[in-house]
The first five atom37 places (N, CA, C, CB, O) and aatype in JSON, in Angstrom:
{
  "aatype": [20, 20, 20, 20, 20, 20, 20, 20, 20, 20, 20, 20, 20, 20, 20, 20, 20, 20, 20, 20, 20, 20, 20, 20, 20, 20, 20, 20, 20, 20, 20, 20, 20, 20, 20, 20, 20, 20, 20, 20, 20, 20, 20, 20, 20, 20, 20, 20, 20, 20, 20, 20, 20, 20, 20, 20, 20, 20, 20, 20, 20, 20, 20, 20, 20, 20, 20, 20, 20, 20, 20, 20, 20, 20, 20, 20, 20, 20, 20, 20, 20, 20, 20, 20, 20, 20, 20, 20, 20, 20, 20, 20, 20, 20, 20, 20, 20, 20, 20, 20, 20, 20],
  "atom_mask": [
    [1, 1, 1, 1, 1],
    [1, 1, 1, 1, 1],
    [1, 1, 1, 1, 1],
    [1, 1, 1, 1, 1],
    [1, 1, 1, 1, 1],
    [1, 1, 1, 1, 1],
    [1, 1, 1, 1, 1],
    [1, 1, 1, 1, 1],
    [1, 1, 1, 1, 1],
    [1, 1, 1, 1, 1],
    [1, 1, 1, 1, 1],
    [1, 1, 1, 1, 1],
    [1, 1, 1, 1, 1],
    [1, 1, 1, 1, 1],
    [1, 1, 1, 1, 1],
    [1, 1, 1, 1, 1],
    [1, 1, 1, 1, 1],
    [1, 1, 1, 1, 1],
    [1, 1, 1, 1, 1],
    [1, 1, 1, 1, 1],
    [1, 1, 1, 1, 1],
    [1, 1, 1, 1, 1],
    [1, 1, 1, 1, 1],
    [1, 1, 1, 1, 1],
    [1, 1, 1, 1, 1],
    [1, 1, 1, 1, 1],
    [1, 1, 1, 1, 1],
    [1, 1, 1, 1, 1],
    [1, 1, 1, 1, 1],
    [1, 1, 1, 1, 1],
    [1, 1, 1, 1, 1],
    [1, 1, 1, 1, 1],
    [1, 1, 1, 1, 1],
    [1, 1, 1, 1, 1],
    [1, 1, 1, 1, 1],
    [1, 1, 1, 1, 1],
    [1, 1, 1, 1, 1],
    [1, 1, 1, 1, 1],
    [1, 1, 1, 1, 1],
    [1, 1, 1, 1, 1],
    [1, 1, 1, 1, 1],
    [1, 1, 1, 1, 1],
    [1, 1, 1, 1, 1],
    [1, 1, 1, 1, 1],
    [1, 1, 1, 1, 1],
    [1, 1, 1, 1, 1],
    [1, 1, 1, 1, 1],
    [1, 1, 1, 1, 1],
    [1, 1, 1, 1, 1],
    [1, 1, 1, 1, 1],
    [1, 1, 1, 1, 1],
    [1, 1, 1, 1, 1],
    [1, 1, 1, 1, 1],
    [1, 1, 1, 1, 1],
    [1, 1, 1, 1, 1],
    [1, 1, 1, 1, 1],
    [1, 1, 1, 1, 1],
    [1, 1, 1, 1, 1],
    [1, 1, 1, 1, 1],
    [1, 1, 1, 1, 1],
    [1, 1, 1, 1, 1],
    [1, 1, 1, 1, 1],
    [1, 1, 1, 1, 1],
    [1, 1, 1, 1, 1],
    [1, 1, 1, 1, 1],
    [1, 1, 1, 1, 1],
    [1, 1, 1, 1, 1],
    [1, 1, 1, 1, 1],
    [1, 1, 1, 1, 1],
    [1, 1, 1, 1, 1],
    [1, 1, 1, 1, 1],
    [1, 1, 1, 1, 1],
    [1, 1, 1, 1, 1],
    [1, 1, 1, 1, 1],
    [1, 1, 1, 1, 1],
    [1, 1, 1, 1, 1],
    [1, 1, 1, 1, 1],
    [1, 1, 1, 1, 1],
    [1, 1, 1, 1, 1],
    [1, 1, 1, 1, 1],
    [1, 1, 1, 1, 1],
    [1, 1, 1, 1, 1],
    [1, 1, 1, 1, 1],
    [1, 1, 1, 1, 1],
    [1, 1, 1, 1, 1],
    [1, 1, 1, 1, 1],
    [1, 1, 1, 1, 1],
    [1, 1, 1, 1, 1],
    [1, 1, 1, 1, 1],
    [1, 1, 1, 1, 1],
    [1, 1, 1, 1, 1],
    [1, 1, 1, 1, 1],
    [1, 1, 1, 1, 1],
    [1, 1, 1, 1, 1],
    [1, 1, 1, 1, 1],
    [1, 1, 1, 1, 1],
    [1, 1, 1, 1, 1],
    [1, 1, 1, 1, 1],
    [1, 1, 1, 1, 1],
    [1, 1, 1, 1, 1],
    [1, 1, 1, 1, 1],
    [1, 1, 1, 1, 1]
  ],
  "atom_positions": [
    [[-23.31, 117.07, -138.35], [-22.28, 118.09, -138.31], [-22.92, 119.42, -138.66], [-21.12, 117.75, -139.29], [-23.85, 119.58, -139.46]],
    [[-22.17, 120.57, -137.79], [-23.15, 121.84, -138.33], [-22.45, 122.55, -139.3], [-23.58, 122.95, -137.19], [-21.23, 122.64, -139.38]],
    [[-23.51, 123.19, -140.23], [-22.45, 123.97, -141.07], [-21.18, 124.8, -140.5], [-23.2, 124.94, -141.77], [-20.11, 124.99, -141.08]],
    [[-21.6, 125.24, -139.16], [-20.87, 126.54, -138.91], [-19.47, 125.76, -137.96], [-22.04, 127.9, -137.9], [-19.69, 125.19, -136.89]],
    [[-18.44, 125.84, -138.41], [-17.37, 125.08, -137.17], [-17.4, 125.19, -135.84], [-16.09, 125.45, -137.23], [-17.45, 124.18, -135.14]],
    [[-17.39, 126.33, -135.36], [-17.69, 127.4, -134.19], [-18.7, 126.94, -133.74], [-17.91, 128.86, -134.47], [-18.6, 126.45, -132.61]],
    [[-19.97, 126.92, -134.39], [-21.29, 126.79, -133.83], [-21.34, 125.75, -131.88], [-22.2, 125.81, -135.36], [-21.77, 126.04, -130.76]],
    [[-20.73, 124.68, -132.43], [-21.07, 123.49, -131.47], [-19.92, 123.79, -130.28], [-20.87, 121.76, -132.31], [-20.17, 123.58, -129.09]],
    [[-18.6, 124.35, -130.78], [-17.71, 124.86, -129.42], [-18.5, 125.74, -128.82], [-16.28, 125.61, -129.67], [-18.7, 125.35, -127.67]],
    [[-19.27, 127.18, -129.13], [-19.79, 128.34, -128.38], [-21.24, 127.32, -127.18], [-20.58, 129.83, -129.89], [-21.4, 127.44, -125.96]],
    [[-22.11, 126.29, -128.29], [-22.71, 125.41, -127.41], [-22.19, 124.75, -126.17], [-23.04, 124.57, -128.07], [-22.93, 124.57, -125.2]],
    [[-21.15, 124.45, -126.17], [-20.12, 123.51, -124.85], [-19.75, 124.66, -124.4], [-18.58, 122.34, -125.25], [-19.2, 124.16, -123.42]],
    [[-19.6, 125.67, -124.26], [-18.94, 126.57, -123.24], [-20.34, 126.74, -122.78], [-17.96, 128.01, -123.71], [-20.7, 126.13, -121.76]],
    [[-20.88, 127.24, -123.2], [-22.12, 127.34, -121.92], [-23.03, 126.77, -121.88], [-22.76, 128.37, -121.67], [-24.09, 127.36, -122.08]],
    [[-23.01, 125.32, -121.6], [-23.7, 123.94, -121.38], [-23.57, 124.31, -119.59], [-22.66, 122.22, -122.18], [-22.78, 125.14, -119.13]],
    [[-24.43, 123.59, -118.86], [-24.27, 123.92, -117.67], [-25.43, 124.71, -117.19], [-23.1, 124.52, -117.54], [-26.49, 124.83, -117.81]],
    [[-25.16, 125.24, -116.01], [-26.22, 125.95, -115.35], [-25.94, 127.56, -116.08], [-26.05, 125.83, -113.46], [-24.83, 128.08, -116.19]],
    [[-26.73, 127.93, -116.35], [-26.14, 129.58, -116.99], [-25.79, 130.49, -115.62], [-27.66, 130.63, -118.06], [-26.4, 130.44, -114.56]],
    [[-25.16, 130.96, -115.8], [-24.61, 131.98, -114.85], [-24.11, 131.36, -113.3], [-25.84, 133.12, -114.66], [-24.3, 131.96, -112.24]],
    [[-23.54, 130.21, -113.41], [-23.02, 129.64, -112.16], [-21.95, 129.85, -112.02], [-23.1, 128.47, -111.94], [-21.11, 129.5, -112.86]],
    [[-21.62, 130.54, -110.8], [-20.31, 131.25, -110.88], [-19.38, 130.13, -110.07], [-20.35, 132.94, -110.13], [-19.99, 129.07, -110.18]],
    [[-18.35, 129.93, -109.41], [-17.82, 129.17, -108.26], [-18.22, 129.04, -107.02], [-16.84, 129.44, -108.07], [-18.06, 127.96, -106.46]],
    [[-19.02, 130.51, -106.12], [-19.1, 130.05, -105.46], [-18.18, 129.97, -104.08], [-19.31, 129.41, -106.08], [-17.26, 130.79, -103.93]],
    [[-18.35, 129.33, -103.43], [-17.76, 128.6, -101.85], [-16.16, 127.99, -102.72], [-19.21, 126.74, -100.95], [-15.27, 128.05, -101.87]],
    [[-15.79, 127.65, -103.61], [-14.89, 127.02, -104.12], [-13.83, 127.4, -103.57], [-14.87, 127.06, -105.28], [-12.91, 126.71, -103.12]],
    [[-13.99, 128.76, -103.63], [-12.22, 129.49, -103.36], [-11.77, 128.86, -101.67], [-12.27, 131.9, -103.28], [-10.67, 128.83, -101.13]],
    [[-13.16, 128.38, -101.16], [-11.71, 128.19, -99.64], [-11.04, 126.52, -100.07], [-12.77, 128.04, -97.21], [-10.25, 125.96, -99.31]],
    [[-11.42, 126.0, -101.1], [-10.78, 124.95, -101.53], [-8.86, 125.34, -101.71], [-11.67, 124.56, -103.01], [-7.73, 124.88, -101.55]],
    [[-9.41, 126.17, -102.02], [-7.65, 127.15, -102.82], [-7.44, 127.64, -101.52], [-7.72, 128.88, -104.35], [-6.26, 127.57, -101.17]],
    [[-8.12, 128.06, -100.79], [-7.24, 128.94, -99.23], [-6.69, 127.48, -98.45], [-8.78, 130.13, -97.72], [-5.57, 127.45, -97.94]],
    [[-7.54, 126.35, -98.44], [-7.07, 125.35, -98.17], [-5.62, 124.97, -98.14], [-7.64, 124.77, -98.77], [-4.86, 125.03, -97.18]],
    [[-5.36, 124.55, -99.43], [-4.66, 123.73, -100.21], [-3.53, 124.62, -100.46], [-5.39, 123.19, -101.44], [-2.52, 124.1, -100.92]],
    [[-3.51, 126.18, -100.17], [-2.19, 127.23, -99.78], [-1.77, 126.55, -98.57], [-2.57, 129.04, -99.42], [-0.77, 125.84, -98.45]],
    [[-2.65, 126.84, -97.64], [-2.58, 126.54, -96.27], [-1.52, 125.38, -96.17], [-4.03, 126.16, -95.69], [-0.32, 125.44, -95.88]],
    [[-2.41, 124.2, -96.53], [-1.73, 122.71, -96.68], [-0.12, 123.12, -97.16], [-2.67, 121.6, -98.05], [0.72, 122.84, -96.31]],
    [[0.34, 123.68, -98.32], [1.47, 123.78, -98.81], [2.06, 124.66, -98.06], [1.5, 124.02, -100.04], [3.28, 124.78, -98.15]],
    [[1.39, 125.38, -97.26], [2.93, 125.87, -96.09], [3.15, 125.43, -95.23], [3.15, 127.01, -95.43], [4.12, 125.76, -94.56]],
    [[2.36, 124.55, -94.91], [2.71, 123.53, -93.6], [3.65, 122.32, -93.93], [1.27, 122.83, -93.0], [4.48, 121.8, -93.19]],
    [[3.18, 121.83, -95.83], [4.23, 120.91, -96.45], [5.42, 121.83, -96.06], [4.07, 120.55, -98.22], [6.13, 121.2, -95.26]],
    [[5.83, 122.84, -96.26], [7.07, 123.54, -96.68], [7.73, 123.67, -94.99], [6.69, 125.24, -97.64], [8.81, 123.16, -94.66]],
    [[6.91, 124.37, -94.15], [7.46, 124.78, -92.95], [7.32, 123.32, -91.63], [6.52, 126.33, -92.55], [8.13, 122.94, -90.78]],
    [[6.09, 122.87, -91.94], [5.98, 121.36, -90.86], [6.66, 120.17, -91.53], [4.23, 120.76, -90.55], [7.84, 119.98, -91.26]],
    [[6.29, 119.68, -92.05], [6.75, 118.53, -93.31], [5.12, 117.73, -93.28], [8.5, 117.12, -92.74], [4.0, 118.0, -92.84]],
    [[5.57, 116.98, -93.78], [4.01, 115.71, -94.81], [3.12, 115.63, -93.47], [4.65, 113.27, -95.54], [1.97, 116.03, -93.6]],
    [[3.41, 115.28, -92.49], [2.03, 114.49, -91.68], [1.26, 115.84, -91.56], [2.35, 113.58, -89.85], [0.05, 115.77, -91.76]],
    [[1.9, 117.3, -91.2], [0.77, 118.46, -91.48], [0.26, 118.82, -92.31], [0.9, 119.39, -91.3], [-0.73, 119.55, -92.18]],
    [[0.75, 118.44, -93.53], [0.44, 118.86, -94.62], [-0.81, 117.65, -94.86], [1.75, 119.0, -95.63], [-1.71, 118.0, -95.62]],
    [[-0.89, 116.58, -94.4], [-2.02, 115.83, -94.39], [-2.92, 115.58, -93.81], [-1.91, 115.17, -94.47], [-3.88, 114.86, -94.07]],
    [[-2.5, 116.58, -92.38], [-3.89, 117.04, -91.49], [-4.12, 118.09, -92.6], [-3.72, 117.76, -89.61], [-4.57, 117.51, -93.59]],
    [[-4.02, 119.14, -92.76], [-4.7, 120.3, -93.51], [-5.16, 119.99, -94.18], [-4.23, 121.2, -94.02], [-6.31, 120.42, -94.32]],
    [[-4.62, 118.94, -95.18], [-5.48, 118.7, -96.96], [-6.64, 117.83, -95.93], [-4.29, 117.31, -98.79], [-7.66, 118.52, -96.04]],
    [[-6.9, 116.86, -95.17], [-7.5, 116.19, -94.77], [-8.9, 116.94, -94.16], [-6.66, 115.51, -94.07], [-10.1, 116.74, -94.32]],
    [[-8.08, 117.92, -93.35], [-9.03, 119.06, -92.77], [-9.93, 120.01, -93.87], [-8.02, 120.11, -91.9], [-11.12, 120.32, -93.9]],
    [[-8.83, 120.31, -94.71], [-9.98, 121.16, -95.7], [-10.72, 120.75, -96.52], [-9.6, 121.99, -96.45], [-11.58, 121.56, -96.86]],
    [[-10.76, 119.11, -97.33], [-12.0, 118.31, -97.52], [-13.14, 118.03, -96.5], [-11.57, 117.14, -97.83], [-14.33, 118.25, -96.76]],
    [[-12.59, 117.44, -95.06], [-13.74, 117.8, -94.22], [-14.58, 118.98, -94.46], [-13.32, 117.94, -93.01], [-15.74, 118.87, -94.87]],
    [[-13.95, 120.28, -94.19], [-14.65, 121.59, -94.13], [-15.33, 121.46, -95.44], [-13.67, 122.98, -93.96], [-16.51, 121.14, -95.26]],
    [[-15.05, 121.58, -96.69], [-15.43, 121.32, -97.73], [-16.74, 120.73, -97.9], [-14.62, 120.73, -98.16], [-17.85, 121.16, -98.22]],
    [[-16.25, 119.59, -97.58], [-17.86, 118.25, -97.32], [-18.73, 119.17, -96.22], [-17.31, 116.07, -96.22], [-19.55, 119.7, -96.97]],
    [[-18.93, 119.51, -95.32], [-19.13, 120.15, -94.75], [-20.4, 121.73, -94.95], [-17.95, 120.11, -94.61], [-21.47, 122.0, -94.41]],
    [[-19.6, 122.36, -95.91], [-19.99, 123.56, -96.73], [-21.12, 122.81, -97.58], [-18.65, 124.31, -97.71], [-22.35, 122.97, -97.58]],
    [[-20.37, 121.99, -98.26], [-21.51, 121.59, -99.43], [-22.79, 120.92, -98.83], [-20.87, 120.47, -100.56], [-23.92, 121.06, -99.29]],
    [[-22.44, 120.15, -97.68], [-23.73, 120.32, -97.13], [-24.87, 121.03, -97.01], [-23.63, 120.31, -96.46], [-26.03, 120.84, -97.39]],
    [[-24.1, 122.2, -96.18], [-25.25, 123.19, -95.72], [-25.11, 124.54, -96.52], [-25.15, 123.52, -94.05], [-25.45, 125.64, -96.09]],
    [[-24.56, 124.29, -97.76], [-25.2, 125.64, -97.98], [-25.91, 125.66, -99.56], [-23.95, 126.9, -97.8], [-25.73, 124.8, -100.42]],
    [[-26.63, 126.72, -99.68], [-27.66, 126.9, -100.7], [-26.64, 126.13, -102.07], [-28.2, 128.85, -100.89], [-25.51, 126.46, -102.45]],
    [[-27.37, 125.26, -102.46], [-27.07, 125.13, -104.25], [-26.82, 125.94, -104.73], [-27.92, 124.8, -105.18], [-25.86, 125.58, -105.41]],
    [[-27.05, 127.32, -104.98], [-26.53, 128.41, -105.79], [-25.22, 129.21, -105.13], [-27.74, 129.41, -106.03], [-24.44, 129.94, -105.75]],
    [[-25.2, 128.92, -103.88], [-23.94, 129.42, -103.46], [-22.94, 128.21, -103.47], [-24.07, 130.12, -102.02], [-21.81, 128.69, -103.37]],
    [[-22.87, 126.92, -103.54], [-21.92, 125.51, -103.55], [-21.31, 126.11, -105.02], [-22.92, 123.57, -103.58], [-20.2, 125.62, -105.25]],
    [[-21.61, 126.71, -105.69], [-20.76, 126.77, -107.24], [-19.88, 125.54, -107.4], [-19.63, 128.19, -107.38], [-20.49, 124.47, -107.36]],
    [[-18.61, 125.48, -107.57], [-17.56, 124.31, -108.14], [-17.9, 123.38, -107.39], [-15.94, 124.5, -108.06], [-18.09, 122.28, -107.91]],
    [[-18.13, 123.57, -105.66], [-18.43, 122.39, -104.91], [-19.47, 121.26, -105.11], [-18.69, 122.82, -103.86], [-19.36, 120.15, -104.59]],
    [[-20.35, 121.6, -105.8], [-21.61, 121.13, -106.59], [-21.33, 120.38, -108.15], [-22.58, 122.54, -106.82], [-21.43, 120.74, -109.32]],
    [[-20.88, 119.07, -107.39], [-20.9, 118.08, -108.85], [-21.78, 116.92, -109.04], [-19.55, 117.39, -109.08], [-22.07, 116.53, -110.18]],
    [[-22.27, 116.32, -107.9], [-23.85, 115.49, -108.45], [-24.37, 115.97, -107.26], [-24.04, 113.49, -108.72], [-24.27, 117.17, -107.01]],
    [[-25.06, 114.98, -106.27], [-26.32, 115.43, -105.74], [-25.05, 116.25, -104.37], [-27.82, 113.84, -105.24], [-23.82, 116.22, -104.38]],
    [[-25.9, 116.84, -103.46], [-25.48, 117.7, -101.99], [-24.82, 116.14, -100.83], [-27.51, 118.76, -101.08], [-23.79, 115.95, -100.19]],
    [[-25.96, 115.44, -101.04], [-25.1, 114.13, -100.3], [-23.8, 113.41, -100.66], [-25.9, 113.04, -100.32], [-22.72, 113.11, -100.15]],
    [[-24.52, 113.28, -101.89], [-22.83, 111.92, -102.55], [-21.74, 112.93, -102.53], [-22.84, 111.05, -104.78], [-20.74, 112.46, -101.97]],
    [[-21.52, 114.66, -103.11], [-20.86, 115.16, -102.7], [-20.09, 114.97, -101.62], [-21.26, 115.77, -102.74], [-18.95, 114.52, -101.64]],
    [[-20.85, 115.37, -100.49], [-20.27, 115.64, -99.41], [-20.18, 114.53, -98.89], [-20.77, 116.52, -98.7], [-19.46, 114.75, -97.91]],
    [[-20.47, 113.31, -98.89], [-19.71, 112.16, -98.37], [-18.51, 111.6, -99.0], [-20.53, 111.16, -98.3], [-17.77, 110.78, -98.46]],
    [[-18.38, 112.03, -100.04], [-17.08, 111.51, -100.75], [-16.21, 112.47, -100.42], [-17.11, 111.31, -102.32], [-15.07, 112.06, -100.21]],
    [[-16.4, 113.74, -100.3], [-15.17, 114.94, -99.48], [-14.86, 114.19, -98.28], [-15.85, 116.74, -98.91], [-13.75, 113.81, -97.9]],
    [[-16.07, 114.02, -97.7], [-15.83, 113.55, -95.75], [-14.93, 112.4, -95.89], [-17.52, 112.86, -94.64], [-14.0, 112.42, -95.08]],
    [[-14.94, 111.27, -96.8], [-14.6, 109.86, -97.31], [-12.79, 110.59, -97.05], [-15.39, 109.26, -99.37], [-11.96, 110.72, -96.15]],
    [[-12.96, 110.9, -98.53], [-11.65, 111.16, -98.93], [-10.93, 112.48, -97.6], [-11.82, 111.78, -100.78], [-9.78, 112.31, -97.19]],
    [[-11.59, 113.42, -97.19], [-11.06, 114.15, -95.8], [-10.1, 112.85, -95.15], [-12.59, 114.69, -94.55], [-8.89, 112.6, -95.12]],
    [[-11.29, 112.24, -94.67], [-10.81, 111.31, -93.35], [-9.78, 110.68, -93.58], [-11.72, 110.27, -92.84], [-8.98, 110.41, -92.69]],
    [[-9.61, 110.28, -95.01], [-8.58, 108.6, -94.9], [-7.28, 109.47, -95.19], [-8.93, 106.94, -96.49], [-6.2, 108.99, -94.83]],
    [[-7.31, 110.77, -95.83], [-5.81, 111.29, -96.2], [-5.62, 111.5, -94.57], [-5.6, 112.96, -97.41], [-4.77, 110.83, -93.98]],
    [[-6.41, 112.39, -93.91], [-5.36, 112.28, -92.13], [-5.3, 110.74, -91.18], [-6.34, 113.56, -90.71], [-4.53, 110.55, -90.23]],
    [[-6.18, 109.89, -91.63], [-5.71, 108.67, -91.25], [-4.46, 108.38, -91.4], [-6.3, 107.81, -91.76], [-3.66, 108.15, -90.49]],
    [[-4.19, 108.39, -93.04], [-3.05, 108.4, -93.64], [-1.83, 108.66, -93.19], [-3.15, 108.99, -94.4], [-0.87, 107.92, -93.02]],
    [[-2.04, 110.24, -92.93], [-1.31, 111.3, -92.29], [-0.58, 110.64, -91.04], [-2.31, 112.51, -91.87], [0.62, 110.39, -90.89]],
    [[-1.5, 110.46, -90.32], [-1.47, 110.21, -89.17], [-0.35, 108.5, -88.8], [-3.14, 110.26, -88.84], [-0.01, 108.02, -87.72]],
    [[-0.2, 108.24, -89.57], [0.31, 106.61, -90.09], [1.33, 106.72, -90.53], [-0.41, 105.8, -91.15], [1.92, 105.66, -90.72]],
    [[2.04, 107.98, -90.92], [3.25, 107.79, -91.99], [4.33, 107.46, -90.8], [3.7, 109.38, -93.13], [4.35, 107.79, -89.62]],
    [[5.09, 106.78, -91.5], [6.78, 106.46, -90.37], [7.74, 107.39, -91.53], [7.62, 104.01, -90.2], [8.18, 107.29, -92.67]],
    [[7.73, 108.44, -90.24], [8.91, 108.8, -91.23], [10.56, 109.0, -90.22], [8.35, 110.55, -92.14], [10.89, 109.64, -89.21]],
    [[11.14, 108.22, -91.03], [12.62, 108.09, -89.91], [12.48, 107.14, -89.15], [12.97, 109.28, -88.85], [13.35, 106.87, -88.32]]
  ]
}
């Protein structure tokens, strides 16, 4: 335990890469707007092409672009990343694509 209380919280905030900002992240959020106006104005099966579509794109990005520009998109290696976006992309518009509705 350290003397100082503070000491070990100021350590965990900037654990990490120093100065890694987000990044490519934000079209995650332009996404996932997107997706919610199509929930609102199409109903669910568009709203599950879009979310579906913008993990593709996602997986995609993190592919090809520099490690220092992937910011948030960058959580273990550039592959397992982006195959688990592509993974999870695909099966929500499978999904999508499957719902009975009515």
């Amino acid at each position: 335990m350290s003397p100082d209380p503070g000491h070990g919280l100021d350590e965990e905030l900037t654990a990490g890469r120093p100065g890694q900002r987000l990044g490519l992240w934000w079209l995650a959020v332009v996404g996932m707007v997107a997706a919610a106006v199509l929930l609102v104005t199409g109903g669910l099966r568009h709203y599950g092409y879009a979310l579906g579509g913008t993990l593709v794109v996602l997986a995609v990005v993190r592919l090809v672009a520099p490690e220092e520009r992937a910011g948030g998109l960058a959580v273990r290696g550039r592959v397992l990343d982006a195959a688990t976006m592509l993974g999870l992309g695909v099966a929500v518009a499978v999904l999508a694509a499957y719902l009975r509705l009515g």
